[in-house]
N, C-alpha and C positions, 0 to 999 in steps of 0.2 A: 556340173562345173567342178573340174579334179581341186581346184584351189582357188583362194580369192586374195589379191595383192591390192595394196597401194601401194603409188609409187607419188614421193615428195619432189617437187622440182622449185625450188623456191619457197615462198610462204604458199603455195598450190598446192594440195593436195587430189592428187586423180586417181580413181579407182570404183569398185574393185575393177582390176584386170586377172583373167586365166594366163596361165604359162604362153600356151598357144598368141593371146593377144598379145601380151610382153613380145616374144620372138617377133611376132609380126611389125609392131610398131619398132625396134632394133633396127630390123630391115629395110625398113622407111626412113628412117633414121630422126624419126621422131623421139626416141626415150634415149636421157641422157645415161653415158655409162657409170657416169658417178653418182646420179640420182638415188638419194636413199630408198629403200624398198621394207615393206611390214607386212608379215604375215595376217591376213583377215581369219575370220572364221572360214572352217571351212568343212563338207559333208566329204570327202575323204582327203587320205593324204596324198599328199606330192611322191610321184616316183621320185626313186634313188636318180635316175638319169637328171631325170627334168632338177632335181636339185642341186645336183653340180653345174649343171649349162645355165643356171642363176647366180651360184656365188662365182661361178668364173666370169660370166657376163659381168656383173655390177662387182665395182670397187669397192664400193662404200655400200653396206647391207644393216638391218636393222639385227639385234641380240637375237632373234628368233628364227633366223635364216641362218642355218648354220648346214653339215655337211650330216647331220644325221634328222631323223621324222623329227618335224619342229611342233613344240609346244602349241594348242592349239589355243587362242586370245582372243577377246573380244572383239568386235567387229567396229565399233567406233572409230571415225577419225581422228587422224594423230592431228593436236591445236597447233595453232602455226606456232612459230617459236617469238614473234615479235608483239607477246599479249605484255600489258604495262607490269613491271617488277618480273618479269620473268615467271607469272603464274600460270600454269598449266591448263587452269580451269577458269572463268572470268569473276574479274576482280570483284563482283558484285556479291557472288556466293558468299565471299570470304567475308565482306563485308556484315550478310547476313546472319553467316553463322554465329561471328564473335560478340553481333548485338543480343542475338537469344539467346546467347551463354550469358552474358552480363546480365537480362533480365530472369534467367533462373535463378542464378546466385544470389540475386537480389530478393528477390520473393525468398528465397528460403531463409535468409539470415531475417527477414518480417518473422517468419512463420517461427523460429526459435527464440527471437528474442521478445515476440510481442508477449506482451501482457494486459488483461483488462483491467480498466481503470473506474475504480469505483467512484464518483461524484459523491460530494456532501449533501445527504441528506436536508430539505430544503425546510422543514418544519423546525421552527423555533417559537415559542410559546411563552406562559407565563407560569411555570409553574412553580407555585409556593412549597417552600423549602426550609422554612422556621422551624417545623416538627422533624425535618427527615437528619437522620443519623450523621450524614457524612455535608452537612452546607459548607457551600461553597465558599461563606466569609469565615474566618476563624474567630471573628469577634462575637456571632450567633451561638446560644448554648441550649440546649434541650431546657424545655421549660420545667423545673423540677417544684414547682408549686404545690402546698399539700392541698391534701383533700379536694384538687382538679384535676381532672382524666382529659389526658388532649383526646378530641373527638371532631377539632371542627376541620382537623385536614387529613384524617383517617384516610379516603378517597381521593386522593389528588388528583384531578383530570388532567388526562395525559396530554402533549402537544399536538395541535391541530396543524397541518398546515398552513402556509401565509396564500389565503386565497383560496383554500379547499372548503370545501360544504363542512359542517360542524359532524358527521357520521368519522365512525372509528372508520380510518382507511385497512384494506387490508396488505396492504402490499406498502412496505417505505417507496417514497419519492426522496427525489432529488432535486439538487440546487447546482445548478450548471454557472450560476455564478458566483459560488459559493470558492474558497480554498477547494485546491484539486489535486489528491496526494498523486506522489512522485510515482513514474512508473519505472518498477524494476521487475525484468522475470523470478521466480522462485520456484519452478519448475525443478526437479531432480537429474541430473545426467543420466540416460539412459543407461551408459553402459559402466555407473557406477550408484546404479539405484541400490542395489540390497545393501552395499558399506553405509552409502548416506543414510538411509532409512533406521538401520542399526546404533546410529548416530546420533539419530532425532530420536531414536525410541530412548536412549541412554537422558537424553534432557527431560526428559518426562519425570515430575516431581511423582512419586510414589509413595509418600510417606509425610503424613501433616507436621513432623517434629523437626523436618532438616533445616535445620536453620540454614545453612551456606546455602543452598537451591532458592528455598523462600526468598532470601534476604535480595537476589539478584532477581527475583520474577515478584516482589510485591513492590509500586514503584510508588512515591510523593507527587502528585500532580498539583503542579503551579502557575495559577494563571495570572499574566503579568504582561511586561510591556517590554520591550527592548528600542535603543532609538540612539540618534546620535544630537549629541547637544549643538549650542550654537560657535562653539570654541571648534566644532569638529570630534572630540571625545565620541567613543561609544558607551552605553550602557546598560545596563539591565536593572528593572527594579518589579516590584513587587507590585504597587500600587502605583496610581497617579492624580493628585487634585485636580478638581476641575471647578471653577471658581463664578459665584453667582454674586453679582453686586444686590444692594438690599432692594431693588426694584424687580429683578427677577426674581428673588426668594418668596417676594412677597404672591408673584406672580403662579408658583407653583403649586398642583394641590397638595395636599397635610400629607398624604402619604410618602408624596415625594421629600417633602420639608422635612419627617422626621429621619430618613437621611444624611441629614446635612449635620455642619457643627456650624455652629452660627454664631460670628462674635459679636461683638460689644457695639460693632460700629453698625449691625446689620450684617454683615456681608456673612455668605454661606460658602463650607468650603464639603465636596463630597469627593471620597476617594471612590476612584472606579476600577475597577479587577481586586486582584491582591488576594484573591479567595484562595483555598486549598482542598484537593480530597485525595481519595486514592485509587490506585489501579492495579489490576494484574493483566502476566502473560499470557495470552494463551494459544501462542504458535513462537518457533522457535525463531523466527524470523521476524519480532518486533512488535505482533500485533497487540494490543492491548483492551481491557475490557473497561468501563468506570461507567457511570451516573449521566445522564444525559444533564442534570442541573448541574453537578460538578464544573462543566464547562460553559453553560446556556449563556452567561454573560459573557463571556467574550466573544463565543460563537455570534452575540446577536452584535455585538462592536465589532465585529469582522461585515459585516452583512449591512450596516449601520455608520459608513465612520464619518457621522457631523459630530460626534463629540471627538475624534479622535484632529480633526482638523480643529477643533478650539481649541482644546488644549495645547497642540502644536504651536498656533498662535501666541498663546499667554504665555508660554514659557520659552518664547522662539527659539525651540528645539527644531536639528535641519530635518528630521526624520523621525516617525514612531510607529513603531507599529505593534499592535496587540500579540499575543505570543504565549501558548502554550507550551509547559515542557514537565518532564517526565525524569526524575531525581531515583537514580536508582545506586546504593551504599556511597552517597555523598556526590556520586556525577549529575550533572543536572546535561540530560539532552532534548532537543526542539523537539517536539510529536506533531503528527499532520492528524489534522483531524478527517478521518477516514470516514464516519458515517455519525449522524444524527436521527435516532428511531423518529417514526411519526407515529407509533403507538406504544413504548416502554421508555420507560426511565433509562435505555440506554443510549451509551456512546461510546464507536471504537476508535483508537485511538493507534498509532505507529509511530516508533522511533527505529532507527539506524543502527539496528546491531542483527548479526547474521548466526549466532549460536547462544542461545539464550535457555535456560530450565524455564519449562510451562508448567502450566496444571490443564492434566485430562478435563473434561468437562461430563456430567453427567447428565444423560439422556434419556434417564428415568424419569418420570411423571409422579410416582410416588416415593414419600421419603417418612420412615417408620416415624412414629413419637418416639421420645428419648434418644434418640441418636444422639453420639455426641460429634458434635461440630464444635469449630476453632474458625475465628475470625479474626481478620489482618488487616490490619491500616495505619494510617499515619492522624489517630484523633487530634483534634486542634488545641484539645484537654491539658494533650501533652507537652504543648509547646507554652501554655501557659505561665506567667510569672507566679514563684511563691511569693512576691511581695510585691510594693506597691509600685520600688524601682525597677523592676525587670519588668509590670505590666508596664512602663512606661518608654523601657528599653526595645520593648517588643513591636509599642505603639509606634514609633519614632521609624524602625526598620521597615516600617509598612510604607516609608517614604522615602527611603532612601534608594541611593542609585549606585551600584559597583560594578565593575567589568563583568562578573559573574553572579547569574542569579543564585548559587550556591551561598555565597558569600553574605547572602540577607540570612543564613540561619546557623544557626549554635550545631556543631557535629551532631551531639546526642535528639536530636529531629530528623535525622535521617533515621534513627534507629525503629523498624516496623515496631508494631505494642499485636501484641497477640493475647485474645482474652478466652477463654470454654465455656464453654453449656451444652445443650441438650435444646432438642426440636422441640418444639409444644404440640404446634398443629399445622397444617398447610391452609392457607384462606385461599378463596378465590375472591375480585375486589373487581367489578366491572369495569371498573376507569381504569386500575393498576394491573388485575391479571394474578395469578395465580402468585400468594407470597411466603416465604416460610418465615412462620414467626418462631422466634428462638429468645434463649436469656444469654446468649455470648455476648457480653458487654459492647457497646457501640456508644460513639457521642459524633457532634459534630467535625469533619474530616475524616470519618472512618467510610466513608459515602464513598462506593465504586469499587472498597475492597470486596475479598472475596470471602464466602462462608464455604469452608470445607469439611470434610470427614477428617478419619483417622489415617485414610491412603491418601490423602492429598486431593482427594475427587471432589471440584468445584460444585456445589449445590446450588449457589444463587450468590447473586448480588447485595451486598448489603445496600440497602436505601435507605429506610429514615426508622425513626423510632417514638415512641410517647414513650410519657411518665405520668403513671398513676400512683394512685396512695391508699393504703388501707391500716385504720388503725395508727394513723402520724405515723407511718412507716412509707416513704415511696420506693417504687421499685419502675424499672424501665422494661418495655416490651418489645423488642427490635424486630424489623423486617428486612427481608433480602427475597432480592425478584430473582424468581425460582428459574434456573438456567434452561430447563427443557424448553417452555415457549419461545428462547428466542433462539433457536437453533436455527430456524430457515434461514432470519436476518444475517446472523453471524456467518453461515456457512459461505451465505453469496457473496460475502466480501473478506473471508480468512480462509485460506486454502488446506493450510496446514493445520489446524486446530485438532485435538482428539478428543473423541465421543465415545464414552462407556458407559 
């Protein structure tokens, strides 16, 4: 076959026809002279002849029927011209197409912006915190008694989980109805990794003296309450009563009772939260490190709130609610509590800032004796009255309500207290885990800061401390939970964190 034609007659398309056939049906008078005409495929070409006695035949010829060898085209039918919108191809494809484009785009903006979301750690516990360094009430003081050696909470037993068999778990759980921090990517942009990275390397505290670095990456952690009154007011306070007539006080066991303040009439008044300790950074996007007790009370009033509905009640406040936050050179901002270990004295902790000075963390196992380390917190020592009116100025603020929880404390409490010493010895403590004991000064609220070197490289957690005595001399022996064991925990839930 020298060539292959279609010829259009209406919305009809008929073909292929050869030249030969075309002439023949002319002469029958079957093929119209105006009828459009389309090159097919075809295994050779058209004589010169035979292509002129085509465009002189047909008026109307399709772009590839011309007077010289025509461009050879695929062999598909030309679509009638009367398809819905004027589409060439049916309207179904299009349809098709534009829905799979919608659902890639969609999958990839998942795929770039997703982020994994860590749950709260679901073990809460009851761990005693009289003897540890950094308690969480500021009213608590390291027992400095002569001639007795605290020894009876040396070994603190760690938190079990609510519902877990009493064995040390290996792996944290979670509490899926626990607070659930916010989800943001912190992912680097590809194609401006090495400037960012450059960037984050520059916030890296390097040097244990920098005051400006430290002072924004060691923060005040305050645990308190925020709520709106019954006027409508919002507020923030530190503490909040919660009130037992003399028939429940009496109902209470003694541990509980010594708690309370109990007046003349009977009746028992106990503040709930109001405690303080401390924290640092250690990733430049928020993350934070502190004391699993630091927080354990409000954490369990979050998990808990039939005292939070009483109190609501008694003081018909429209709203309360329990609340964490994280005071870093006098700003006080909300932290989500990110994670609760179920085997260390830890807790991490996130607030809302996106360029922040960390400290490396170190991922040594061993730390010489005599090193000297330098320890940072916010002790509760410090916020102390030197007289009887400021203890009482102090006591009073533990119940007060202002727009801002900043505004419960004197400027000079914001300022970190930085003390030095020197390593003694590393213990390992079955319940606690490997701890470094040191003489850098700690008291109650210094709990959750951090013990560092001379480069700024994190060693351990401060947690609690005794006071022994030799010779009517007492001296205090501090602990801090040594950072290497809890690298797996921390890793799985801080992206950015640095390890040397």
């Amino acid at each position: 076959m020298p060539a292959a034609w279609w010829v259009r007659r209406g919305a009809v398309v008929d073909g292929p026809f050869t030249v030969d056939q075309l002439k023949q049906m002319a002469g029958n008078g079957n093929l119209d002279r105006k009828a459009p005409i389309r090159l097919g495929k075809t295994t050779k070409w058209v004589e010169a002849q035979r292509m002129g006695w085509l465009c002189e035949y047909f008026e109307t010829t399709s772009q590839t029927v011309t007077d010289q060898i025509p461009t050879e085209v695929p062999s598909a039918p030309v679509a009638p011209p009367d398809l819905p919108s004027g589409f060439t191809y049916p309207w179904y494809l299009y349809a098709i197409i534009g829905t799979g484009t919608m659902i890639v785009l969609a999958l990839a903006l998942l795929i770039i912006f997703e982020h994994p979301r860590a749950d709260v750690n679901s073990s809460v516990g009851d761990v005693t915190t009289n003897d540890r360094g950094g308690n969480n009430t500021d009213e608590e003081n390291i027992d400095d008694t002569p001639e007795q050696q605290r020894t009876d909470h040396e070994d603190p037993k760690p938190h079990q989980p609510v519902g877990s068999p009493t064995e040390k778990s290996n792996a944290p759980t979670t509490n899926k109805s626990g607070p659930e921090p916010s989800v943001k990517s912190r992912t680097l942009d590809a194609e401006s990794g090495v400037a960012a990275s450059s960037q984050v390397a520059d916030l890296l505290i390097a040097n244990g003296t920098d005051e400006k670095q430290i002072s924004q990456a060691v923060g005040l952690v305050v645990c308190g309450w925020k709520g709106v009154l019954e006027s409508g007011s919002h507020f923030e306070a530190r503490g909040t009563p919660i009130v037992y007539d003399e028939r429940e006080v009496k109902s209470l066991d003694a541990s509980h009772q010594e708690r309370l303040w109990i007046s003349d009439d009977g009746n028992g008044w106990e503040l709930l939260l109001g405690g303080s300790g401390s924290c640092f950074m250690v990733s430049p996007d928020g993350y934070m490190l502190t004391n699993k007790h630091v927080i354990e009370d409000l954490y369990s009033t979050l998990n808990d709130p039939s005292p939070v509905g009483r109190i609501q009640k008694q003081f018909a406040y429209q709203r309360l609610q329990p609340t964490v936050w994280v005071i870093l050179e006098g700003t006080a901002r909300e932290a989500e509590i990110v994670q609760v270990s179920a085997n260390f004295d830890l807790a991490i902790l996130r607030i809302d800032v996106n360029r922040s000075p960390y400290f490396k963390l170190a991922a040594a196992d061993q730390l010489p004796r005599l090193t000297s380390v330098l320890s940072f917190g916010f002790p509760a020592v410090a916020r102390q009255g030197l007289n009887d009116e400021e203890d009482i100025l102090e006591w009073e603020n533990s119940f007060d309500q202002k727009k801002k929880i900043e505004s419960l404390f004197k400027p000079s409490d914001f300022e970190y207290v930085v003390t030095r010493g020197n390593v003694n010895v590393i213990q390992y403590r079955e319940l606690s885990g490997h701890l470094i004991q040191h003489n850098a000064d700690i008291s109650a609220g210094n709990s959750g800061g951090p013990l560092v070197d001379e480069n700024g490289l994190a060693w351990g957690i401060n947690t609690y401390s005794m006071t022994q005595a030799s010779g009517g001399i007492a001296s205090g022996i501090f602990h801090a939970l040594m950072m290497q064991q809890l690298r797996s925990e921390i890793d799985h839930h801080v992206r950015r964190c640095k390890w040397e």
